[in-house]
Phi, psi and omega in degrees: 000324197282302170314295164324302185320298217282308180297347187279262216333284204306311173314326189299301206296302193305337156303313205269336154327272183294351165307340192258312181281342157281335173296336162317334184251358184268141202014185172090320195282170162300322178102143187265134181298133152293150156279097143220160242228081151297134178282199128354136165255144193300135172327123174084357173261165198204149190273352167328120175141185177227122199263168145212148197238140211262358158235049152209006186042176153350131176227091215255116180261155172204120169292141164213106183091224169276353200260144173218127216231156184217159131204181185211144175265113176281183184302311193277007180049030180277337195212148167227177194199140145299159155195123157221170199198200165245121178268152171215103195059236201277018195232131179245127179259151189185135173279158173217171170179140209233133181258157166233137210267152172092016178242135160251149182119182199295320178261024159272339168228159181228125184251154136178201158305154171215167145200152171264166179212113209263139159216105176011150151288155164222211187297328194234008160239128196277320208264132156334122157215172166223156201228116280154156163238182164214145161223188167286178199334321137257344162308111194275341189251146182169255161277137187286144183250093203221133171211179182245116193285145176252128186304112215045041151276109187276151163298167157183090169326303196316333215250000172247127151086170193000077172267115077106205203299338180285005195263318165318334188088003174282024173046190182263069189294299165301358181284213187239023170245108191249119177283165185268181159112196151238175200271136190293168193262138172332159172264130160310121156330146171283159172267164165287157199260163189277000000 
């Protein structure tokens, strides 16, 4: 009895000990924040344009105000991704979410936060680049992102993520490229031979 007695206190003090440590890490929270400080954004720039980056391919951005809207094709065309968000002076903040293409299901897409932080050319970089995390689901922070706008590239949101069957590997079975001509007429059977 005395033994029983002893294991219920110890289950008890240990529900109540770890219930304050497990809950600590569950929902609710904000997601961890960059510190960082916006400047200016430089007279005449605008983040409107196509970055590139060597783990994230083309990244074709389009400012309208402060909003600013994306996507991006990674190099190996395996995953495409989104993203808007707001800039405020040199800093652009943003939600993302990355598809991955031909899988369905819970693990098909990844979601969270982001921010860029854009910088001028200078003497020793001729181009625009910027430099950033992304994290995962509340997290603005996590892998780093850095890339360089590319020269006489216009964006074209359109031309990235959910066409259809081709994202899937099913080719263009639905498109207008139709062959031309008309179809030969069957061959006649062979007789058997004796």
């Amino acid at each position: 009895m005395k033994l029983t007695r002893r294991l219920w206190m110890v289950a008890a003090l240990a529900a109540t000990m770890g219930l304050p440590l497990m809950t600590a890490g569950c929902g609710g929270g904000q997601g961890k924040t960059a510190d960082i400080t916006p400047g200016e954004m430089p007279a005449g720039s605008s983040w409107t344009g196509v970055w590139y980056s060597e783990l994230y391919g083309y990244l074709h951005l389009v400012q309208d105000g402060d909003a600013v809207a994306g996507k991006w094709l990674r190099p190996h065309k395996d995953r495409w991704g989104e993203l808007k968000g707001k800039m405020t002076g040199d800093i652009l903040r943003f939600e993302w979410s990355e598809h991955t293409i031909g899988l369905i299901g819970p693990n098909a897409e990844k979601k969270g936060r982001g921010y860029f932080k854009f910088s001028p050319p200078t003497a020793t970089q001729a181009f625009d680049t910027f430099a950033g995390e992304i994290g995962r689901d509340k997290d603005e922070t996590g892998e780093p992102w850095d890339a360089v706008r590319q020269k006489d590239m216009a964006p074209d949101l359109a031309s990235i993520g959910g066409t259809g069957a081709s994202d899937l590997g099913g080719g263009d079975w639905d498109s207008e490229n139709k062959e031309q001509g008309s179809p030969e007429a069957p061959a006649e059977p062979q007789a058997p031979s004796p």
